[in-house]
Each structure stands twice: as structure tokens, then as C-alpha cells.
C-alpha positions in Angstrom: -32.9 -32.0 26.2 -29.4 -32.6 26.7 -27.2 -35.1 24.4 -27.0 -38.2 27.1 -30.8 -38.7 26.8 -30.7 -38.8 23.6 -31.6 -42.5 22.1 -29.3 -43.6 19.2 -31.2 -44.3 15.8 -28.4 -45.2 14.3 -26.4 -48.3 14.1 -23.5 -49.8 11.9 -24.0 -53.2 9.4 -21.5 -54.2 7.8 -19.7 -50.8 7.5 -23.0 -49.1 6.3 -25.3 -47.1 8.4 -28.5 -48.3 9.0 -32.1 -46.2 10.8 -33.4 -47.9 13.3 -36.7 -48.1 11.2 -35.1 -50.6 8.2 -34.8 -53.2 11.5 -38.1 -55.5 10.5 -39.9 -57.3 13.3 -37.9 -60.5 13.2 -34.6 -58.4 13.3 -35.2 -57.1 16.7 -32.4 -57.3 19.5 -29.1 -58.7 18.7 -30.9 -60.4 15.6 -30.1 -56.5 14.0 -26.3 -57.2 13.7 -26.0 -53.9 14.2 -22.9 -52.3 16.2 -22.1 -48.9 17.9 -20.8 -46.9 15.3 -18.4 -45.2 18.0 -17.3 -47.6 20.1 -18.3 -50.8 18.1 -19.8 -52.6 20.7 -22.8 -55.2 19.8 -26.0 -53.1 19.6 -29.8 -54.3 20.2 -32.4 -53.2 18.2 -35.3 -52.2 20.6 -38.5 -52.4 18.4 -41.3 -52.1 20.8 -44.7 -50.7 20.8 -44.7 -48.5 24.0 -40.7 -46.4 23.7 -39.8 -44.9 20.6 -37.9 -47.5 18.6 -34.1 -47.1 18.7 -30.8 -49.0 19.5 -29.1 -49.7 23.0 -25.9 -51.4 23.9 -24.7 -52.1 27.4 -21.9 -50.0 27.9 -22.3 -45.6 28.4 -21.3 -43.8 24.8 -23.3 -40.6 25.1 -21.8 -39.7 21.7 -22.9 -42.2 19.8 -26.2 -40.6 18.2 -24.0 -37.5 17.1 -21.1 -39.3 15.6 -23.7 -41.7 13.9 -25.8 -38.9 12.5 -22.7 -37.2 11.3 -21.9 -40.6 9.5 -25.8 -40.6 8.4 -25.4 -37.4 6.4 -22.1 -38.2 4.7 -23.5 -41.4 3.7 -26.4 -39.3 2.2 -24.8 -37.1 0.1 -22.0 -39.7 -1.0 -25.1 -41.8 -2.3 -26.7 -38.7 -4.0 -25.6 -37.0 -7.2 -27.5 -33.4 -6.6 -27.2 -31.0 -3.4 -28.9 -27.8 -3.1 -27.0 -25.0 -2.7 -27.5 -21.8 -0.6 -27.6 -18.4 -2.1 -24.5 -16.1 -2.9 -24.9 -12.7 -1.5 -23.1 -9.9 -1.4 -23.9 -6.1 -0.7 -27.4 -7.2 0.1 -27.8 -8.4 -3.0 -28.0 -11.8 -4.8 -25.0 -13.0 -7.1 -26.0 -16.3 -7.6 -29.5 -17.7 -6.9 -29.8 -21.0 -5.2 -29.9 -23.7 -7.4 -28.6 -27.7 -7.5 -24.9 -28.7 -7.5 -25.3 -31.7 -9.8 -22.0 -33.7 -9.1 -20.8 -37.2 -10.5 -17.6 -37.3 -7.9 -17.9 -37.7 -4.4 -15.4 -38.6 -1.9 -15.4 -38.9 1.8 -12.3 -37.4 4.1 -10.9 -35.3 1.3 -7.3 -34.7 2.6 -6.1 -31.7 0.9 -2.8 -29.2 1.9 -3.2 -30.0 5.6 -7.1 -30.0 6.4 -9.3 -32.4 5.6 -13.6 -31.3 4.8 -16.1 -34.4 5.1 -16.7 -34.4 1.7 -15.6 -33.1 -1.6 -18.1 -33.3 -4.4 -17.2 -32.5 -8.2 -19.0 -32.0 -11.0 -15.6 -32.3 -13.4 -15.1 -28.9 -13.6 -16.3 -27.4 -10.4 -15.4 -28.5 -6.8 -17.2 -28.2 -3.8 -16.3 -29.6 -0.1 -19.0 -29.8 2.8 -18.6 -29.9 6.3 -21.1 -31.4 8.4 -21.3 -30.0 11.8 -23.9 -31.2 14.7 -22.5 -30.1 17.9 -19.1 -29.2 17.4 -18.0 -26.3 14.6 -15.2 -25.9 12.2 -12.5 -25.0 14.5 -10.7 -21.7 13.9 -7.3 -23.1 12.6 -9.5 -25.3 10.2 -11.5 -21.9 9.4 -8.6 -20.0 8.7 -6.7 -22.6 6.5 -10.0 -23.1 4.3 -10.2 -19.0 3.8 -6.3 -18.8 3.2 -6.8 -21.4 0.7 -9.5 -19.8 -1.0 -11.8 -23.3 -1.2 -15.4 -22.9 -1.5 -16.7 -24.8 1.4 -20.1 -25.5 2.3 -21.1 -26.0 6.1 -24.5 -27.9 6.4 -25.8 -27.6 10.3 -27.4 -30.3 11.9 -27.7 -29.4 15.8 -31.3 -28.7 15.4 -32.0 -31.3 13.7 -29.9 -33.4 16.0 -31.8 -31.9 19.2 -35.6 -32.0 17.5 -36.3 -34.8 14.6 -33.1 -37.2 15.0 -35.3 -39.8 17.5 -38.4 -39.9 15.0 -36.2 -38.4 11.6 -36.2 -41.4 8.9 -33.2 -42.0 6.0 -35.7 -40.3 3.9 -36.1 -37.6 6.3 -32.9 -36.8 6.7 -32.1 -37.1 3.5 -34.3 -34.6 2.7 -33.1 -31.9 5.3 -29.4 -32.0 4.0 -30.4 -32.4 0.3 -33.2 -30.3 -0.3 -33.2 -27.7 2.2 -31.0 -24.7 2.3 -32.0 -23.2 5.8 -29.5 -25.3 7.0 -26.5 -24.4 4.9 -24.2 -21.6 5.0 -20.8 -20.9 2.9 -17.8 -20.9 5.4 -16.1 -19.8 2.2 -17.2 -18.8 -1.6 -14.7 -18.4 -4.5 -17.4 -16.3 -6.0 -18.5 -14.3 -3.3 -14.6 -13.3 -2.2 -14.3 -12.7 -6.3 -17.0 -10.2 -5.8 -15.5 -8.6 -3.4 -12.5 -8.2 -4.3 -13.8 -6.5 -8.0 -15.7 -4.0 -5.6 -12.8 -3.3 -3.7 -10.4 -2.8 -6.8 -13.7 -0.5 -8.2 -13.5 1.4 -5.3 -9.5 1.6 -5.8 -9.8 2.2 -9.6 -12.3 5.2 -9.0 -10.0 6.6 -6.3 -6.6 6.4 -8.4 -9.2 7.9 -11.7 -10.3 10.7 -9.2 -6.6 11.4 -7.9 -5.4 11.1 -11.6 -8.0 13.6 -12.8 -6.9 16.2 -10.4 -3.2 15.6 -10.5 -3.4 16.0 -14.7 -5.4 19.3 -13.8 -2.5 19.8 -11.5 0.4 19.1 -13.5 -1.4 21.4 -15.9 -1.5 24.0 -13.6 2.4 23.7 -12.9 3.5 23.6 -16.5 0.9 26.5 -17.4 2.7 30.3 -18.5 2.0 32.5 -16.2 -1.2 34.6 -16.2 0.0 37.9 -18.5 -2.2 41.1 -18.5 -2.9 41.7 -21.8 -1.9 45.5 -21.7 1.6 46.4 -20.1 -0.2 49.8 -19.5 -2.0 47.9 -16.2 1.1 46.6 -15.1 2.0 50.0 -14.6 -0.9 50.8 -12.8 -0.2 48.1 -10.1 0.1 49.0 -6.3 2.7 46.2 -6.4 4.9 47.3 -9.5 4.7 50.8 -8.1 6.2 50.4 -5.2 8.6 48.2 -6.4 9.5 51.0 -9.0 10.6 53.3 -6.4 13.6 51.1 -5.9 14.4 49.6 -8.9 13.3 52.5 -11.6 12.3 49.5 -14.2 11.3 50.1 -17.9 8.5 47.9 -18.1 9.1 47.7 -21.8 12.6 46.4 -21.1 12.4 44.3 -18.0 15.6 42.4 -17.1 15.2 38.6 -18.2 15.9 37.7 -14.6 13.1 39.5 -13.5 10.8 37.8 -16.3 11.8 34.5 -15.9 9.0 31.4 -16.9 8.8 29.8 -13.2 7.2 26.0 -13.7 4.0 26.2 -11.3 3.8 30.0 -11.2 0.6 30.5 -11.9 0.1 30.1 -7.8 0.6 33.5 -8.2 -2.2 35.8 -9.6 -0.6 38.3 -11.3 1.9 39.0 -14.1 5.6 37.5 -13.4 7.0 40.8 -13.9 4.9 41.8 -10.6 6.0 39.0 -8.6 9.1 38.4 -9.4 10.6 42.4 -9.3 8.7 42.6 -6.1 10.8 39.6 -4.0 14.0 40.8 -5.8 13.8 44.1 -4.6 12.4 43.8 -0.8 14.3 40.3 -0.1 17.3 40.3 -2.3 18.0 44.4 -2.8 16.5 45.9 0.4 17.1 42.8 2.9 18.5 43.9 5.8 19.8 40.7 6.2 22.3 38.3 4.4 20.5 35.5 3.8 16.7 35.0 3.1 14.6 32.0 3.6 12.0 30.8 2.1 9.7 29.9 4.8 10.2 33.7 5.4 9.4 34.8 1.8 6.7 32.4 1.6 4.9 33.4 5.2 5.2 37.0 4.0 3.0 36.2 1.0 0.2 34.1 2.3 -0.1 35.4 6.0 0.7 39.1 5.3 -0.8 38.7 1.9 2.5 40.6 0.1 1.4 39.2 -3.0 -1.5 38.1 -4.6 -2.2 34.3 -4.6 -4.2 32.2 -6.7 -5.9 30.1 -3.3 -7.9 27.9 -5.6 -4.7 26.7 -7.0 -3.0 27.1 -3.3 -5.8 25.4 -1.9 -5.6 22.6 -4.4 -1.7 21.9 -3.7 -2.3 22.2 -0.2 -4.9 19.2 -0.5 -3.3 17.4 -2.8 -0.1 17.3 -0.8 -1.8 15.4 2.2 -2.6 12.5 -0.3 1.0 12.0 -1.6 0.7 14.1 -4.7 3.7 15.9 -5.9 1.8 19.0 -7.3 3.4 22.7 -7.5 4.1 24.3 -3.8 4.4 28.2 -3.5 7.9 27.2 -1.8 8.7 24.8 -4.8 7.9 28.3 -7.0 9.7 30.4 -4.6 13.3 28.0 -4.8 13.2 28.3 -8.4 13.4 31.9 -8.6 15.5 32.5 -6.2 18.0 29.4 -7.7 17.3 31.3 -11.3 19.1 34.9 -9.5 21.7 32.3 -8.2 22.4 31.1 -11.5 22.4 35.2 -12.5 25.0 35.9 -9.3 22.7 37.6 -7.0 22.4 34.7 -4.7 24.6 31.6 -3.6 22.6 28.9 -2.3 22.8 27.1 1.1 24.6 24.1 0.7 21.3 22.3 2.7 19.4 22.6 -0.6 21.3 19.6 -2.6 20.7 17.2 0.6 16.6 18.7 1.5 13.9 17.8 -0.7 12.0 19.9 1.4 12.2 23.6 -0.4 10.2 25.2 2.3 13.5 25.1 4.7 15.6 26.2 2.1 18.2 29.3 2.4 20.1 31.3 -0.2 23.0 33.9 1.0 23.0 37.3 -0.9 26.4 38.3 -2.2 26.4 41.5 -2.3 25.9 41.4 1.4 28.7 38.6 1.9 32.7 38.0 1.8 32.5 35.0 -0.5 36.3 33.1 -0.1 36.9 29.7 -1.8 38.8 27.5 0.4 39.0 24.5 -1.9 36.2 22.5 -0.4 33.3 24.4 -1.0 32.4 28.1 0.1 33.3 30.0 3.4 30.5 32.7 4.0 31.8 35.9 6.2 30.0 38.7 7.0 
């Protein structure tokens, strides 16, 4: 069935309207004073016992049934003082049951900040707008405005109705299909339901930052913890490490220099004594460096890809996690640039004017003096070999 066949039930009396079946007998044709509620035209009321009864004016206005059933239903709801309301639902599951809006404020053409619903209903405290659609939708822009706004906005659809009971549909009937039912009703937008989900996306937000708190604490334990000490000095001895260290350096282990014991923030990466780790870099890349300079991405390739020096990899592993998701937790470089700035501080080392301008320790460098002409020009340092 398409809209032009359609037979208009409708009319307009004296700015009410009227169905076709409160036209009595003696009220039949122009006796109905009943006009097109579109174009205003004078309207007949056709009454008969063989064509379903409706109205009929001279002139073509195929959208006269849908405008007047669009009237029809605000007229309804401005003349009742309950609506039912559709379920809330969210997460496939119910937050609010259907139940009646009871209101005792209802206005047609509500204009509010640059859109205006059919209707706005209130209860006082609550309010509610509806949009009646039959064959034409809430437009995007209208859509977009009502979400932006955050109004809880009812839609009540009437195309079926319009295209199946409008010819034979009563006041009554109709009444009760926009009233009563809630098949035909769906929220465009719900303060509730965008409440809801919003507290479940701030859950989901709160139990991410509690998770990534919980590890960076655990973390920021880690960094500040001493460094793991073997309880007898006799097994530092008995390292591979501290042995082959000790054919260079001839170190009492009972009277370590304080350079070489140092408390490094974050060194417990490393999984052995300080005294291991630390005498070990001095002597290969600061005494025994055939070079003048030593980087850490060097130092710090030797140790985890050659395996020079035994790491802790569930605290490695942990950093190098926790570093994709924006934590600033301990590094091996961030451990290795504090050593070698503590032997700076000492005058072993004289560090690469690049590490006051890079945040980045990995690309840090550090010249060994020993190994360099060190000249002060009055600007800063000129390095010669």
C-alpha cells in the first residue's frame, strides 16, 4: 500500500482533531465542518455503508493522513497524564524496568537550544520529550544535537500503524497504541542509560589505572630496593665474575673501594652482589677499554645479549613491559648512567655533554680520562686524544 491511497480519517474542528468515527449520521458531508488539517481546505465527511468511512476534499494532498495522524498522537498524549515507558538496557541487561511516566506538564513544540521535540512532558522534577515519527525520522542534525545535549528523548513509531490500522484505528485505538504499548517506542537518547555507561567505562578506567598502580608501586619498590647482598663475603669470592675481575684489579673484598660499592637506585636488575657488578664494568669498560669513551648501549648490549652479567629478567622483563604503557620504572641503562656518573663524580669519567640535553640514558656516552687530554677552553671541555 502506498501513502496516496491511503483515505484520511482525520480532519480538523475548530483547531481540534477529530476521527472520522465521532462524525454522527446527520454530520455527514460538508455538515462535519471539518477541514484538511494540511492544506485547510473544506473537507466532507463520507459516512457510507459500502467504502470504509473517511474524509475527502476536492483538491490532491497525499500527506494529509500522515500529517493528521502525527497531530492525532500529540493530541493524545497532550490530553493524557501517564505514558508507558520502554525498558532501559544496557550490557544485555535491564536498568530500569518499564513502567508509567506519570506527568502533570505537557507542552507541544517544545523549543529548546536550537531543536524543537513534539512534546515535552514533566512530572516537576523529571523531564521527558517525545518524537513522533510516521514516515519520516529524526534527522541526523536533530539526532546529534539531542545526544550532544544529553536530553532523554523518547521516539514513538507510527509507520506501521500508519500503513495497517490508521483507515479502521479509532481515538481510542490509537490512544491505546502510543499510551499503552511499548513495542513501539525506543529511546533516541537516555540520561540513565549514557550514566550507565559512562560508570562502566570509568570502572573499566579505575581498574586499569588500580592494575597499573599496583605494578608500578611493586616497581618503584623494586628501584628503591638495596641491592641483593650474599650473606657471606666468602661466596663473593668464589664468583666466576669477581674472579676474573680480581686478576686486574687485586681487590680486598673486605675493603672494597666505596666507588666500587656504591647504592645504585633500581639495581637490583642485577642479580648479584653490587660489588660483582659494579668492579666488573669498571675494570673491562673503564680500566681495560681499549677505547676512550664507552657507551652505554654498548655496556648494556654486552650484559643482556652476551649475558656478561647476571640479570634479574623478571625484573627486566617487568621494566621492559612497563615501559610500553608510559611507566617510568628502573631501566638497566637508567642503572648503568648512574654508575658510571657516580665514577664521574670520583674522576674516572667526564660525561658527554649530550647527557644534560637526552632524557634517553640508553644513548648516553662518558669519556675516560685517563685515556684523554682534558683542556679547558673557557666554554666547556675540549676532548683530544
Amino acid at each position: 500500500m502506498v501513502k496516496e491511497t491511503l483515505k484520511l480519517p482525520y480532519g480538523l474542528r475548530d483547531s481540534y482533531i477529530v476521527h472520522i468515527s465521532e462524525i454522527s449520521e446527520d454530520q455527514r458531508g460538508l455538515k462535519c465542518n471539518c477541514v484538511c488539517p494540511v492544506c485547510h481546505e473544506p473537507l466532507q465527511a463520507r459516512i457510507g455503508m459500502k467504502r470504509i468511512k473517511h474524509f475527502a476534499h476536492s483538491r490532491n494532498c497525499p500527506n494529509a493522513a500522515e500529517t493528521a495522524l502525527h497531530m492525532m498522537a500529540k493530541d493524545i498524549v497532550l490530553n493524557n497524564r501517564q505514558i508507558l515507558l520502554p525498558h532501559v538496557e544496557f550490557a544485555y541487561e535491564i536498568i530500569k524496568p518499564s513502567k508509567y511516566f506519570k506527568y502533570n506538564h505537557a507542552k507541544s513544540e517544545y523549543f529548546i537550544k536550537g531543536i524543537k521535540p513534539d512534546l515535552m512532558i514533566s512530572d516537576g522534577k523529571n523531564t521527558l520529550f517525545i518524537e513522533i515519527v510516521v514516515t519520516h525520522d529524526v534527522d541526523d542534525e536533530k539526532y546529534e544535537k539531542i545526544k550532544y545535549m544529553n536530553l532523554s528523548v523518547l521516539k514513538i513509531d507510527l509507520e506501521e500503524y500508519y500503513y495497517t490500522s490508521i483507515q479502521n484505528g479509532t481515538y481510542e485505538h490509537l490512544e491505546n497504541h502510543i499510551i499503552h504499548q511499548q513495542t513501539n517506542k525506543e529511546w533516541i537518547n537516555n540520561k540513565l542509560l549514557n550514566k550507565a555507561i559512562e560508570d562502566y567505562e570509568n570502572e573499566d578506567i579505575r581498574e586499569e589505572e588500580q592494575a597499573k598502580r599496583k605494578v608500578s608501586d611493586l616497581m618503584l619498590k623494586l628501584y628503591h630496593m638495596p641491592n641483593l647482598l650474599y650473606p657471606m663475603d666468602r661466596r663473593i669470592a668464589e664468583n666466576k665474575y669477581w674472579k676474573h675481575t680480581n686478576q686486574y684489579l687485586h681487590l680486598d673484598i673486605d675493603d672494597i673501594y666505596e666507588y666500587l660499592n656504591y647504592p645504585i637506585p633500581g639495581e637490583i636488575i642485577f642479580d648479584c652482589d653490587r660489588r660483582i657488578w659494579q668492579t666488573t664494568l669498571f675494570s673491562l669498560f673503564v680500566i681495560n677499554n681499549k677505547y676512550s669513551f664507552i657507551k652505554i648501549e654498548w655496556v648494556s648490549n654486552w650484559i643482556v645479549k652476551k649475558k656478561g652479567l647476571p640479570i634479574n629478567w623478571l625484573v627486566y622483563g617487568s621494566w621492559r613491559q612497563n615501559a610500553i604503557q608510559g611507566f617510568k620504572l628502573p631501566s638497566l641503562a637508567d642503572v648503568l648512567a648512574e654508575f658510571f656518573m657516580q665514577l664521574a663524580d670520583y674522576g674516572f669519567l667526564l660525561p658527554d655533554l649530550n647527557c644534560e640535553v637526552n632524557d634517553n640514558t640508553y644513548n648516553w656516552k662518558f669519556y675516560i680520562k685517563n685515556k684523554m687530554k682534558i683542556i679547558e677552553d673557557g666554554e666547556g671541555y675540549c676532548l683530544l686524544e
